[in-house]
Structure formats: C-alpha cells, structure tokens
N, CA, C and O of each residue as an XYZ file, in Angstrom:
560
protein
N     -15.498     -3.119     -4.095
C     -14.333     -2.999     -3.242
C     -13.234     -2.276     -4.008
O     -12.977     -2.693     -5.137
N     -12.540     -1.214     -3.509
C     -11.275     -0.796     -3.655
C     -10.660     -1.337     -3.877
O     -11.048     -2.501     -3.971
N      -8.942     -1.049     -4.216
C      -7.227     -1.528     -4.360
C      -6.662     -0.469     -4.237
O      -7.062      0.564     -4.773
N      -5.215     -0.588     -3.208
C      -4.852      0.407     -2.959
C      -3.179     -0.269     -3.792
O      -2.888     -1.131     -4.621
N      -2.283      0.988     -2.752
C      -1.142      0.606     -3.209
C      -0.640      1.671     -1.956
O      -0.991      2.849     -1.893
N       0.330      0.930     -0.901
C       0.833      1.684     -0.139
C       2.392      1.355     -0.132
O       2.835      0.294     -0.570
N       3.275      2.490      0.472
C       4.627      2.640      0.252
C       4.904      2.824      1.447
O       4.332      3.729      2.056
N       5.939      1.935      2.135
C       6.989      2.245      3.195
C       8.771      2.028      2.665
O       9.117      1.142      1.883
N       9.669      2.985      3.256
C      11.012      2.469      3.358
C      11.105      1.139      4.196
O      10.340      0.976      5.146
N      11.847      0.384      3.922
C      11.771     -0.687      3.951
C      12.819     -0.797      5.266
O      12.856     -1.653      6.150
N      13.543      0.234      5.085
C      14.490      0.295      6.596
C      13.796      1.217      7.832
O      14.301      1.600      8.887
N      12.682      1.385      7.383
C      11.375      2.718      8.678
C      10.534      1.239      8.966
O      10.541      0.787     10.111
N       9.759      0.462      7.786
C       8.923     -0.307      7.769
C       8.884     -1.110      7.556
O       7.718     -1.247      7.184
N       9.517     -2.311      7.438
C       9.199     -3.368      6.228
C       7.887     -4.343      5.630
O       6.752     -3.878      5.737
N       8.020     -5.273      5.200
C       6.808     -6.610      4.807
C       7.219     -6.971      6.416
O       6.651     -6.402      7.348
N       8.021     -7.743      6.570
C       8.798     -8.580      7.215
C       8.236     -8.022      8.862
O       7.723     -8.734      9.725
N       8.545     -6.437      8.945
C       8.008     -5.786     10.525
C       6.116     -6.261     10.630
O       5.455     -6.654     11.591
N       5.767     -6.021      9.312
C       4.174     -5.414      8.974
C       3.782     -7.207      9.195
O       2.918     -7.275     10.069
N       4.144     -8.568      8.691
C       3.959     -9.430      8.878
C       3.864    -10.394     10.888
O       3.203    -11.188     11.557
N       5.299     -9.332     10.926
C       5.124    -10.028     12.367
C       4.202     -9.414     13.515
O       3.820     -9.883     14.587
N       3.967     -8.063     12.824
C       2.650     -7.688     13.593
C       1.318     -8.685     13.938
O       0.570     -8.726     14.915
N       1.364     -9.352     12.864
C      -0.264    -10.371     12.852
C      -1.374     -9.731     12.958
O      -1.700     -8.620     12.540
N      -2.029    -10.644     13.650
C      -3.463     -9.727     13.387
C      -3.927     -8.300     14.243
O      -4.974     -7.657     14.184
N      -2.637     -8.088     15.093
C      -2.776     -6.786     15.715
C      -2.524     -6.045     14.891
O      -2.613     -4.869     15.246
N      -2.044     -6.323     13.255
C      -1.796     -5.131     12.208
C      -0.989     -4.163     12.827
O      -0.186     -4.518     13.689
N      -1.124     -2.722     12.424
C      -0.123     -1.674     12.108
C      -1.249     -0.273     11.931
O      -2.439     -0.278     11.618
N      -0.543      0.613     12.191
C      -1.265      1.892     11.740
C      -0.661      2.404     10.696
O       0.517      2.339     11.047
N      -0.670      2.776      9.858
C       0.142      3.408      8.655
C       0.122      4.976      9.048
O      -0.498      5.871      8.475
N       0.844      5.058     10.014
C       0.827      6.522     10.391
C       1.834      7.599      9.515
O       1.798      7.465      8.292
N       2.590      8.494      9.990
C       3.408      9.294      9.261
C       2.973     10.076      7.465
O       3.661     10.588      6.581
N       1.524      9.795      7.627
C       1.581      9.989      6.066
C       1.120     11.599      6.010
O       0.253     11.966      6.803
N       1.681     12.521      5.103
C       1.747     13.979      5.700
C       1.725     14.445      3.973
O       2.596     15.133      3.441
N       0.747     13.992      3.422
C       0.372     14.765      2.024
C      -1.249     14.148      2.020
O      -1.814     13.083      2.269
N      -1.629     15.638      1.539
C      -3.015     15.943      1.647
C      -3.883     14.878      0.703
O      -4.963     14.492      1.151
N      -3.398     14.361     -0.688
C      -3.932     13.779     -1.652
C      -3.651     12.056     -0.467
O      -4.698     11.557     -0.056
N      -2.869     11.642     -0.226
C      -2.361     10.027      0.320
C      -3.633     10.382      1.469
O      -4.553      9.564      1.463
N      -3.758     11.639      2.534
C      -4.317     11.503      3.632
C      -5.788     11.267      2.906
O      -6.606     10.511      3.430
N      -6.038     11.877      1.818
C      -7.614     11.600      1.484
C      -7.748      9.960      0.988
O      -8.628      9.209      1.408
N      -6.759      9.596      0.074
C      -7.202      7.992      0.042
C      -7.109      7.483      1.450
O      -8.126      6.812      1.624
N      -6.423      7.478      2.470
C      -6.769      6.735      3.383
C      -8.068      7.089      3.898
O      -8.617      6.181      4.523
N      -8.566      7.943      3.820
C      -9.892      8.101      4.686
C     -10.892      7.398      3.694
O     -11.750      6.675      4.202
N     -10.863      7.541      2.339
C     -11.553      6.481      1.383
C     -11.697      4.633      1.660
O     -12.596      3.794      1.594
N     -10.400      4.658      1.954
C     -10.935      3.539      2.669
C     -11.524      2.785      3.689
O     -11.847      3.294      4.762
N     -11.735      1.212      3.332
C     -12.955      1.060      3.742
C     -12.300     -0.642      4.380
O     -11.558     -1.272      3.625
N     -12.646     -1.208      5.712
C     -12.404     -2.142      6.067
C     -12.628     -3.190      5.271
O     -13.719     -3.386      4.736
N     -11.404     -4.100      5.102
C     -11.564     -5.580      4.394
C     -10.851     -5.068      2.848
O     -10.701     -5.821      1.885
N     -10.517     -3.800      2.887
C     -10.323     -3.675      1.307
C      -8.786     -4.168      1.414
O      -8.226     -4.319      2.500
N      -8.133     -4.414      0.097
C      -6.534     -4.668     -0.293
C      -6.354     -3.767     -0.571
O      -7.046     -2.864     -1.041
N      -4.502     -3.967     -0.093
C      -3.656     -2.967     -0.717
C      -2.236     -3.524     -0.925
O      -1.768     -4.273     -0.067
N      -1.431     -3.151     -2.172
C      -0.348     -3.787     -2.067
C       1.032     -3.352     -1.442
O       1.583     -2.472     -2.103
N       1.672     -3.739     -0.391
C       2.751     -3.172      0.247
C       3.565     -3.031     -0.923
O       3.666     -3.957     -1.728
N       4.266     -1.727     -1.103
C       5.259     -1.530     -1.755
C       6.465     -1.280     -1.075
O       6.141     -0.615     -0.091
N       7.922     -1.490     -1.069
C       8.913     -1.123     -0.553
C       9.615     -0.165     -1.379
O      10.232     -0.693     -2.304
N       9.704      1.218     -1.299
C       9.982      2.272     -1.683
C      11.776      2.362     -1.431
O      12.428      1.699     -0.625
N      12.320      3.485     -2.481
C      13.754      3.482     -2.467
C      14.396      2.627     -2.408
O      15.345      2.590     -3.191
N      14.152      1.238     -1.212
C      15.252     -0.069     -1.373
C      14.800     -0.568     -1.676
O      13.793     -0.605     -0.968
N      14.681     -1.533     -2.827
C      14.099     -2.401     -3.959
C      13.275     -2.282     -4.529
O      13.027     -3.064     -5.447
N      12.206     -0.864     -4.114
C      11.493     -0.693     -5.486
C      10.346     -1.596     -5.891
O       9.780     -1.508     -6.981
N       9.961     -2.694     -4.701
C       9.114     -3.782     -5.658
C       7.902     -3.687     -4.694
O       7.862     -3.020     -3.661
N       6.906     -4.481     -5.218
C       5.895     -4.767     -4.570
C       5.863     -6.505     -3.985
O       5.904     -7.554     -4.628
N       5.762     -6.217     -2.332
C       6.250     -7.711     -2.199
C       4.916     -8.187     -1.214
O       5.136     -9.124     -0.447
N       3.604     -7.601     -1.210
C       2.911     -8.510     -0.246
C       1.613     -7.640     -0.536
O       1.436     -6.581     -1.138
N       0.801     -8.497      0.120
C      -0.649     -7.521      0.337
C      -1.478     -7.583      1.581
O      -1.837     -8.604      2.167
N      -1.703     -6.463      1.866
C      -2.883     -6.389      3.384
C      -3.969     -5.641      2.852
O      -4.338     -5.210      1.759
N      -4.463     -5.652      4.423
C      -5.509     -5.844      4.404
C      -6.022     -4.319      5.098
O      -5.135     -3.545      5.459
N      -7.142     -4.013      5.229
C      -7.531     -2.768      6.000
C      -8.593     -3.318      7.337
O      -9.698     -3.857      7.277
N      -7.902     -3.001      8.310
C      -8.451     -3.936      9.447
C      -9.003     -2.629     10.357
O      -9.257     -3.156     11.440
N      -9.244     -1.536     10.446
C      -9.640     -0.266     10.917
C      -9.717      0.775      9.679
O      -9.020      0.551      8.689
N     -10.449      1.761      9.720
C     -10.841      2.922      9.005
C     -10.134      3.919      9.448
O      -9.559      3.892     10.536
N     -10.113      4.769      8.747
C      -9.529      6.610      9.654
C      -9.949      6.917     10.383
O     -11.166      7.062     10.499
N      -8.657      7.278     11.638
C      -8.854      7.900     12.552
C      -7.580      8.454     12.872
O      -6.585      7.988     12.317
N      -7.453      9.584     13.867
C      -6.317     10.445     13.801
C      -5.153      9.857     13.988
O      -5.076      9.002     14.870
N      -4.132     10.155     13.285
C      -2.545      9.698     13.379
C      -2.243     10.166     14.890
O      -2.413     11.271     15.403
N      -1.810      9.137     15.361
C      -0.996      9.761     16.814
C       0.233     10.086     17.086
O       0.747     10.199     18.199
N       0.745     10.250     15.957
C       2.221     10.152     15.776
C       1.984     12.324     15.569
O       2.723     13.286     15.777
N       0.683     12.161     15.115
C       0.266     13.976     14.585
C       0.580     14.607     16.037
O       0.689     14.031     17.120
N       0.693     16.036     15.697
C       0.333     17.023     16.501
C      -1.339     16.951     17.063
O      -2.195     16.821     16.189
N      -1.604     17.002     17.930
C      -3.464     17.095     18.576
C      -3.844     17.822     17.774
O      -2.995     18.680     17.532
N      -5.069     17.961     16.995
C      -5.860     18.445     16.191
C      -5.771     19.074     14.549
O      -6.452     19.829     13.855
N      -4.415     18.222     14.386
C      -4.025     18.095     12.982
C      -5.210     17.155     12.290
O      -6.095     16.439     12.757
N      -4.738     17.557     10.784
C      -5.679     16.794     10.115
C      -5.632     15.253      9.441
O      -6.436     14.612      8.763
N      -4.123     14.948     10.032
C      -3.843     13.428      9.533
C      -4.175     12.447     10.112
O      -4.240     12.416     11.341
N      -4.435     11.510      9.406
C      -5.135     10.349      9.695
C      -4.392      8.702      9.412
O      -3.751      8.591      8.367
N      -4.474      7.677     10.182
C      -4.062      6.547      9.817
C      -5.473      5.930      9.549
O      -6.555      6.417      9.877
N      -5.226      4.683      8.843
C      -5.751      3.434      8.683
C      -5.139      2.455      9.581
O      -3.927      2.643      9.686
N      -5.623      1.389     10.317
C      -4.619      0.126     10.541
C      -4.571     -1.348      9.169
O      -5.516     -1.867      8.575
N      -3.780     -1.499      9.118
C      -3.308     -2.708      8.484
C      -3.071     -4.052      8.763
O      -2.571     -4.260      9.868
N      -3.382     -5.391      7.791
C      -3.101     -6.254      8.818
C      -2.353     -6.860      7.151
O      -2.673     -6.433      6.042
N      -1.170     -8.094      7.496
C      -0.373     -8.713      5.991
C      -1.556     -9.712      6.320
O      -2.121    -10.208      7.294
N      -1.617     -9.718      4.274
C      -2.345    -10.808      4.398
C      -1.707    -12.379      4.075
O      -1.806    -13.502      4.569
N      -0.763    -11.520      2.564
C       0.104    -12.771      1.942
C       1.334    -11.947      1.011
O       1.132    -10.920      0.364
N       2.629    -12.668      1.122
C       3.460    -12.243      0.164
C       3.066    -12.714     -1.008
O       2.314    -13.662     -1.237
N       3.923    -11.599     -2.153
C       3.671    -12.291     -3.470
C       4.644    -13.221     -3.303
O       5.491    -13.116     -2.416
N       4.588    -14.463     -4.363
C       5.181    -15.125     -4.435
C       6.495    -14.436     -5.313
O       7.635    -14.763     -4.984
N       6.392    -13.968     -5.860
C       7.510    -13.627     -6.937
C       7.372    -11.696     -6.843
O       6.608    -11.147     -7.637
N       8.045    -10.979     -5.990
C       7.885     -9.389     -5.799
C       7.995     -9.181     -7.185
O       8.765     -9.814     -7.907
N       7.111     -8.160     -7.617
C       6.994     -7.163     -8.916
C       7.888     -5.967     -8.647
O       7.713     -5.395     -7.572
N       8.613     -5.610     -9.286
C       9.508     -4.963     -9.179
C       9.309     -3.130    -10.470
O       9.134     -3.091    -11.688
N       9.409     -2.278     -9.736
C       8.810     -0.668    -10.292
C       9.466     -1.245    -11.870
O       8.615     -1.173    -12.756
N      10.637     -1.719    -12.268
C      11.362     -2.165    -13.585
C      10.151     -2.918    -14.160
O       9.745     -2.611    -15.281
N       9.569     -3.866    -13.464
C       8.086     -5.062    -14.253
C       7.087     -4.022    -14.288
O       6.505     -4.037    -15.372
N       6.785     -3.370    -13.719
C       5.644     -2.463    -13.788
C       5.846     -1.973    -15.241
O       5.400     -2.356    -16.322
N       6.744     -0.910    -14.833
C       6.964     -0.174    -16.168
C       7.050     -0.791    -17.527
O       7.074     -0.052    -18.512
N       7.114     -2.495    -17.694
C       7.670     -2.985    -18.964
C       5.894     -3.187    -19.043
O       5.573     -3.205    -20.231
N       4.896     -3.312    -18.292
C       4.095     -3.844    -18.674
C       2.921     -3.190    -19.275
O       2.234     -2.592    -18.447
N       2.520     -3.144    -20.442
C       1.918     -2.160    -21.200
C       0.258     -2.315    -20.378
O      -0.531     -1.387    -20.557
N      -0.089     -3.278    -19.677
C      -1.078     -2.804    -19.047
C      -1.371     -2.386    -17.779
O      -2.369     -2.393    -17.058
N       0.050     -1.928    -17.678
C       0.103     -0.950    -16.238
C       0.730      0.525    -16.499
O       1.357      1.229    -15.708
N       0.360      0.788    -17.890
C       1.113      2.396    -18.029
C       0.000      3.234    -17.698
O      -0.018      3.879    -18.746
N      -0.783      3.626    -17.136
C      -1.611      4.432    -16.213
C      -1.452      3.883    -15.049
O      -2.469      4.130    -14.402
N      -0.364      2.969    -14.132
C      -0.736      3.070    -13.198
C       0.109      4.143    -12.356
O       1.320      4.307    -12.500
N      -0.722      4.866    -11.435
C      -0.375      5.570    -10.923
C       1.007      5.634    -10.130
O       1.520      6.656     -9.672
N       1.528      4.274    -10.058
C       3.201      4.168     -8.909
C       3.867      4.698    -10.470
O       4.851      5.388    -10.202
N       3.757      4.650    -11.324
C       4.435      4.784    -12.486
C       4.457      6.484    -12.941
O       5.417      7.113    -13.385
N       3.121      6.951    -12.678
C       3.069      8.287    -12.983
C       2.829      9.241    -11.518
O       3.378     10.343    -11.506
N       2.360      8.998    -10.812
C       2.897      9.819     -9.659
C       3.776      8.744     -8.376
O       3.430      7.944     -7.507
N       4.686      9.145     -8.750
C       5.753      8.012     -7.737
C       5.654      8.108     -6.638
O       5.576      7.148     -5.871
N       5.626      9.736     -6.193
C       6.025     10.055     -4.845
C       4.531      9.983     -3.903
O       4.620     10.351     -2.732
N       3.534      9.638     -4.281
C       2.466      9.822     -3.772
C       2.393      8.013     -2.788
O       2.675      6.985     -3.404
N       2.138      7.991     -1.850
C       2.495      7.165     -1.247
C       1.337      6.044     -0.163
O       1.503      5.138      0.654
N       0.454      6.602     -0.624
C      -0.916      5.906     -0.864
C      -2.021      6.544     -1.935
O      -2.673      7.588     -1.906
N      -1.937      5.397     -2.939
C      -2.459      5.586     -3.987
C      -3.343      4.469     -4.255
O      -3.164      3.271     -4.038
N      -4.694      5.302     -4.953
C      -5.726      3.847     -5.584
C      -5.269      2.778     -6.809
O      -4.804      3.268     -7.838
N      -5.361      1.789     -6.730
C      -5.469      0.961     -7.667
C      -6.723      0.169     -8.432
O      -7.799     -0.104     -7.901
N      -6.267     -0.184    -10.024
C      -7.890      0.101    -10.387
C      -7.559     -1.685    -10.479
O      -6.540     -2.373    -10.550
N      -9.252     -1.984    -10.422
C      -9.232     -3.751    -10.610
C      -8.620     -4.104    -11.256
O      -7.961     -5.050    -10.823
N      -8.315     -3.664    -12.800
C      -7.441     -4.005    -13.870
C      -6.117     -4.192    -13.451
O      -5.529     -5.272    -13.501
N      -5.585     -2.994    -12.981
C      -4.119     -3.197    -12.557
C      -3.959     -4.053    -11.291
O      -2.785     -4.347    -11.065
N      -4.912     -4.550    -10.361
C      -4.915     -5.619     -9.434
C      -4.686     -6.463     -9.986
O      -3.633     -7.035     -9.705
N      -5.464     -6.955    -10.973
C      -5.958     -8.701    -11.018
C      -4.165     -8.811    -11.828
O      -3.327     -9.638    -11.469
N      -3.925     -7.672    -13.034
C      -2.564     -7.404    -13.292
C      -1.250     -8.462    -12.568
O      -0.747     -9.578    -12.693
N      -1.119     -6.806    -11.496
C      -0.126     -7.571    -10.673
C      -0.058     -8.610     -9.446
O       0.786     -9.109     -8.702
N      -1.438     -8.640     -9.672
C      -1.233    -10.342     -8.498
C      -1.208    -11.284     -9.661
O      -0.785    -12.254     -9.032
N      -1.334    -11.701    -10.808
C      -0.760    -12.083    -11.779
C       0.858    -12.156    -12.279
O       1.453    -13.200    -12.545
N       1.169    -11.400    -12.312
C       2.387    -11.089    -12.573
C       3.684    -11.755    -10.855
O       4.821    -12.224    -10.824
N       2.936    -11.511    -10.064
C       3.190    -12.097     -8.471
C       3.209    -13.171     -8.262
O       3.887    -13.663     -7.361
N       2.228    -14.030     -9.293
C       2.156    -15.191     -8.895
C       0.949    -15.505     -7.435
O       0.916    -16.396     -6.586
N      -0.033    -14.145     -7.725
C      -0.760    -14.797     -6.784
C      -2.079    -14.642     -7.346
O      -2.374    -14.184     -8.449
N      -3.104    -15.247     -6.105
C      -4.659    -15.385     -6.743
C      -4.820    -13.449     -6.491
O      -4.284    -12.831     -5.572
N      -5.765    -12.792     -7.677
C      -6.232    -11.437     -7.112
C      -7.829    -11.473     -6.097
O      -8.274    -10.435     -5.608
C-alpha cells in the first residue's frame, strides 16, 4: 500500500469541510500540475493520505482515505487531462504536525513537503508515515 500527502487551503477546503462530508467523501478536484495529476491516478482505493492545510497553518491535521480511483475532474474543461480521486476523513491527528516539526525532524529531511513544497499531491514513503503518525500521536 501507498502514503500520500495531499494539500488544500484551508479557507477553499478544510479538515473540518472534508470531515463533514462523511462517507460521501470529496473529490479532490482543482489539481492542475501534471506531476500531482500523475500521483493521483497512482492511486489506489483504501490507500492513506495525510490532509495537509497549506498557507494557513502549515500543518498536517488528519488522514483519509481513497474511497474512488481516477476519473475526470469535473470542475475540468471536457476532454482535458485532469483527474480527481474521491476522499473520505478517516481520523484527525491528535496533536497537528506542523511544516516547523517536519523540518526539525532529521527523519523527515527527504520528505518531499519539505523539498518540493508546492507540489500538492505528493507520495509518502512508509518511513515518513509510520514517522508522522508518530509524531501526531496516532496509530500508522
């Protein structure tokens, strides 16, 4: 199984919107870079990913789930090449990791939120999972 790591503004998206969805989940639509559109099509139902809240606070505060595979963004133009996943929350961290904890933690300096920031669905490797659901205060 995969680990991802996905990014919304927190005033477009939040935990909080993505939670009260339930199990009707979310589409993670709007995503419009070629490298983010290929991890989503990599994934694979049932896999994790950790919600990140981008620009306002910076932290990682929950994790879902992948409850649908790729299929075309509808938010796209007809016969564009972008694609959503749907999402479903599974659980907040108990304690949000914050881009500041990342960075202090010497076994997250390859992770990718650290070295490509702006990329906004990105893989995560088991190591840096079991990591920061550790650091969260939760089971990985």
């Amino acid at each position: 199984m995969a680990f991802w790591l996905i990014k919304s503004e927190p005033d477009a998206w939040s935990w909080d919107q993505q939670v009260a969805r339930g199990k009707a989940g979310e589409p993670w639509s709007g995503v419009r870079n070629h490298t983010a559109k290929l991890n989503l099509m990599k994934m694979k139902r049932g896999e994790r990913a950790f919600f990140y809240h981008s620009n306002v606070g910076k932290e990682i505060v929950g994790i879902c789930e992948v409850a649908r595979e790729a299929y075309p963004d509808p938010t796209a133009p007809e016969g564009s090449p972008w694609v959503v996943c749907d999402f479903v929350a599974v659980a907040p961290l108990a304690k949000p990791v914050t881009l500041e904890d990342v960075k202090a933690e010497p076994k997250l300096k390859d992770m990718l939120l650290i070295n490509n920031s702006r990329l906004s669905v990105q893989p995560v490797s088991d190591a840096e999972w079991k990591t920061v659901c550790a650091m969260g205060g939760v089971r990985p």
